[in-house]
C-alpha positions as semicolon CSV with decimal commas, in nm:
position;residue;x (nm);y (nm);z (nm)
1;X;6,703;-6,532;-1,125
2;X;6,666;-6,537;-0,751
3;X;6,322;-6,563;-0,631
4;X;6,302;-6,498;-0,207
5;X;5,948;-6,645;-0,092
6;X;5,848;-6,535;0,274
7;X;5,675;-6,812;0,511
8;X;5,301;-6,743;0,588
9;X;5,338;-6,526;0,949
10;X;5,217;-6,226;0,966
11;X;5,449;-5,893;0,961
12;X;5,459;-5,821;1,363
13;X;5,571;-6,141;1,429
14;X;5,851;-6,181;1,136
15;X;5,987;-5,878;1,302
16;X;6,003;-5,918;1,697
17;X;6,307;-6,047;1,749
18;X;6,431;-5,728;1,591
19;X;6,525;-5,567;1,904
20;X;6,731;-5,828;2,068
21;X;7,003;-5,865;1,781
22;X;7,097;-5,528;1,877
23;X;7,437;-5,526;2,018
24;X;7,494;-5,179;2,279
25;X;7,864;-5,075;2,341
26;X;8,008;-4,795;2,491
27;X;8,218;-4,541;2,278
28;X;8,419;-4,245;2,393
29;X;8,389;-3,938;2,122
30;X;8,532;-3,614;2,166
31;X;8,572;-3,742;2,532
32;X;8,228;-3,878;2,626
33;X;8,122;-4,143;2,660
34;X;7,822;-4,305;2,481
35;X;7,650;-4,613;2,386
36;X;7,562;-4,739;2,017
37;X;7,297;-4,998;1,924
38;X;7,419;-5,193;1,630
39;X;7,342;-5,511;1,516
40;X;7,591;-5,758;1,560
41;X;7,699;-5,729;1,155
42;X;7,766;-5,357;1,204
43;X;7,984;-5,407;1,461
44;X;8,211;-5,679;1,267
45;X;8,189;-5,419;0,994
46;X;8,345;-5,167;1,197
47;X;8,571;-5,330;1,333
48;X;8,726;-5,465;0,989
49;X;8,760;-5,069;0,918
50;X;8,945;-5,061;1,182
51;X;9,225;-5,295;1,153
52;X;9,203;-5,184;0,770
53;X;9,267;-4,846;0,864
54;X;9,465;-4,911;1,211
55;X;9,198;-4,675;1,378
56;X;9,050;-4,786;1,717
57;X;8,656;-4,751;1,742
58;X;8,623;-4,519;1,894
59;X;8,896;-4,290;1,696
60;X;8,666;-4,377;1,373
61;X;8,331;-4,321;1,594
62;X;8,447;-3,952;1,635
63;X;8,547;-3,909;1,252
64;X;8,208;-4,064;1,210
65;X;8,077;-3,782;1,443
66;X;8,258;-3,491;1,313
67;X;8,039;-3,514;0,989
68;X;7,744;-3,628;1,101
69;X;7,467;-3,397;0,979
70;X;7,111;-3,453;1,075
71;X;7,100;-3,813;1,167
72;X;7,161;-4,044;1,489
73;X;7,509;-4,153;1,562
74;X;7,401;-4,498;1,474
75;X;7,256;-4,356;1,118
76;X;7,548;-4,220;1,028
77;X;7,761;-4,511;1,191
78;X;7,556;-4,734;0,932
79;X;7,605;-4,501;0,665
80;X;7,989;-4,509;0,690
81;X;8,008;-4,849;0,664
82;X;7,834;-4,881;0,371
83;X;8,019;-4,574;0,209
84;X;8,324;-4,711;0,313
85;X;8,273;-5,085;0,176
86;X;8,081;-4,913;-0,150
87;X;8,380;-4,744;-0,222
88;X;8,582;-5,063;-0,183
89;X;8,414;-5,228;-0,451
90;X;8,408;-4,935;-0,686
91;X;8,624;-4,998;-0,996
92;X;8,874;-4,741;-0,900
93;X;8,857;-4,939;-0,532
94;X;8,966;-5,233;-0,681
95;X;9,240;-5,128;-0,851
96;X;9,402;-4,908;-0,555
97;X;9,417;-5,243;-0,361
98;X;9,611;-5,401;-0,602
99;X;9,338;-5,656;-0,753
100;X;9,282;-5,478;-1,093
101;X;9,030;-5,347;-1,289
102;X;8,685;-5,546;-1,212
103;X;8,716;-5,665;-1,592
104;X;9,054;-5,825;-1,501
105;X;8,888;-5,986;-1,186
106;X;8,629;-6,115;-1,362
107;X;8,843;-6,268;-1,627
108;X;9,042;-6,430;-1,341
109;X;8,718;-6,597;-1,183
110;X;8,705;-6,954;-1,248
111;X;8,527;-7,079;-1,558
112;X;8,160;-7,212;-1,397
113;X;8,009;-7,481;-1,602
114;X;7,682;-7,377;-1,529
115;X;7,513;-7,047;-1,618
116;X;7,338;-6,824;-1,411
117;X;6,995;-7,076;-1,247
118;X;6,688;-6,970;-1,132
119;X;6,668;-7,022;-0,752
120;X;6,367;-7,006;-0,544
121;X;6,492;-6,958;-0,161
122;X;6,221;-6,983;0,118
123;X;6,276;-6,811;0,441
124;X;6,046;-6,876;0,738
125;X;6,062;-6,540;0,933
C-alpha cells in the first residue's frame, strides 16, 4: 500500500508556485496564431505525440481544435494527451505496438523477490 502524507503548510501556500510552472508557447491553428499555458509535463507529452505520430505541434494543436467542444484549448490539449497515452496502455494498445497482450507483459516482467510493501512517502508542499 502507498500511503502519501502532506507536510503541515497550509493549502494557499502548498499551491503558489502553481502559476510559474506554466510553460506559454505560441501555436499557429487554422492560421492564427495563439499561445497555450501548459505545464512543462504537457508539453514533453505533446511533443512525444508528435514524433510518435510525425505531426508538428501545431498540426496536432489544430486536430486538437477541430473537436474541441466546450472547453479551453488547453482543456482539451490536456485531455488529448491523456486519451491518447490511455489508449496506449489499453490491452488492445499494447498489442498493436507489438508488445503483446498485458498478460504476456506481465509474464515477461522480472521475477521481484519481494511482494508488494507498504510505503509511507512524505511530501513537504
Amino acid at each position: 500500500m502507498l500511503k502519501i502524507v502532506c507536510g503541515e503548510k497550509p493549502l494557499s501556500h502548498r499551491f503558489q508556485n502553481i502559476q510559474s510552472r506554466l510553460q506559454s508557447r505560441n501555436v499557429t491553428i487554422c492560421g492564427h496564431r495563439t499561445s497555450l499555458r501548459l505545464e512543462g509535463d504537457v508539453w514533453s507529452a505533446l511533443e512525444e505525440i508528435c514524433i510518435r505520430e510525425n505531426k508538428s505541434v501545431h498540426a496536432v494543436c489544430e486536430l486538437i481544435e477541430e473537436r474541441r467542444v466546450g472547453s479551453s484549448r488547453t482543456a482539451a490539449v490536456r485531455a488529448y494527451i491523456l486519451t491518447y497515452f490511455r489508449a496506449a496502455a489499453s490491452e488492445s494498445g499494447h498489442v498493436q505496438a507489438g508488445h503483446g497482450s498485458m498478460k504476456q507483459v506481465k509474464n515477461q516482467a522480472p521475477a521481484s523477490d519481494q511482494t508488494c510493501v507498504n510505503t509511507e512517502i512524505r511530501v513537504n508542499l
